[in-house]
N, C-alpha and C positions, 0 to 999 in steps of 0.2 A: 504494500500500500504506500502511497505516495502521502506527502503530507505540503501543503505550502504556503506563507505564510509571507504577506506583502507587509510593507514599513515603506515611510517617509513621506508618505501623504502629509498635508499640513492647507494654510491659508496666504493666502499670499496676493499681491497686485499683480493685475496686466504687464508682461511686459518680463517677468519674474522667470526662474530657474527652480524645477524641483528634480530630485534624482529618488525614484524609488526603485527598492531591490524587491525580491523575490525569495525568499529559502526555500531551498527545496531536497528535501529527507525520505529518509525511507527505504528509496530505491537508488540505485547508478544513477545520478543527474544527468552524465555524458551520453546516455545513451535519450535521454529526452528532449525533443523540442519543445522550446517554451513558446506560448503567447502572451500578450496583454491584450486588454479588452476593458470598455470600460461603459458607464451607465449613470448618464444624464437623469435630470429629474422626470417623471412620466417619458423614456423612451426607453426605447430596447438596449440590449446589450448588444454596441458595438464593435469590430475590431479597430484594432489600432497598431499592432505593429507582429511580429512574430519573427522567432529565429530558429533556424535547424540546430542538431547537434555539436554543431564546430559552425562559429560563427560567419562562414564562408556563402549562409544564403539570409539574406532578411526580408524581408517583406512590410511595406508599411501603407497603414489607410492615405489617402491621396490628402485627406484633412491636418494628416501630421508631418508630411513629408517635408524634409527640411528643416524641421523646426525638431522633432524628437531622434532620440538614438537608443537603438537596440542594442543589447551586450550581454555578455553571458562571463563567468569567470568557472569553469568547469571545477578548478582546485577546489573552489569554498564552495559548490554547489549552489551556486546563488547565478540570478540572472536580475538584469537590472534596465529601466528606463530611465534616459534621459533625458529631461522636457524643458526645454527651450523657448524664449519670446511666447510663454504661454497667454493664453488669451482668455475671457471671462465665460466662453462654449466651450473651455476644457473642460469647464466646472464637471466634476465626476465620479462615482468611485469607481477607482480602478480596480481588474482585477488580474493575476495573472494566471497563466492555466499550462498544464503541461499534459504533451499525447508520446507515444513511444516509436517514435518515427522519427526519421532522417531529418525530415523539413516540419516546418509549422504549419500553419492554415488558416487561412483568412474565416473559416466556419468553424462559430463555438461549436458545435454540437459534435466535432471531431476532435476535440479534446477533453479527455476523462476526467484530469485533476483538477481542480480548481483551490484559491486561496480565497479569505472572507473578504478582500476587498480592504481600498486604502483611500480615504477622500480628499479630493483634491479641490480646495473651492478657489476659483481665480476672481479677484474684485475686479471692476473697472475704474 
């Protein structure tokens, strides 16, 4: 069983920097791709960004691109988002999710694991 467990969410202005990681236990990390995904107020969940097992494929929503960065540190089992010139429609809680495959996936429903989420409110 997989276990994961988001940190770093906080409040913060437009314009603002947040970097949230991801733990993730239980099982070989290296063998799991991770996602992020995340959940505005009244809307669905999301995607947002994903990485395969060796950080060599990403993938990111066309709403973050440029402004977020995907990573992964296989050693410490943690995988991390990095959020950039965030803006007040980040507003969200994030979440990150992990499937056992090579590559991630823009479709939550293709990933098993899931973490309980980390909120991110952007002012303007």
């Amino acid at each position: 069983q997989v276990q994961l467990e988001e940190s770093g969410g906080g409040l913060l202005q437009a314009g603002g920097s947040l970097k949230l990681s991801c733990a993730h236990s239980g099982r070989t990390f290296s063998a799991y791709s991770m996602g992020w995904f995340r959940q505005g107020p009244g809307t669905e969940r999301e995607f947002v960004a994903s990485i395969g097992v060796r950080d060599d494929y990403t993938e990111y929503a066309d709403s973050v691109k440029g402004r977020f960065t995907v990573s992964r540190d296989n050693a410490k089992s943690t995988g991390y988002l990095q959020m950039n010139n965030l803006k007040p429609e980040d507003t969200a809680v994030y979440y990150c999710a992990s499937r056992w495959a090579d590559r991630g996936s823009v479709y939550r429903e293709e990933y098993r694991y899931w973490g309980r989420g980390t909120q991110v409110t952007v002012s303007s």
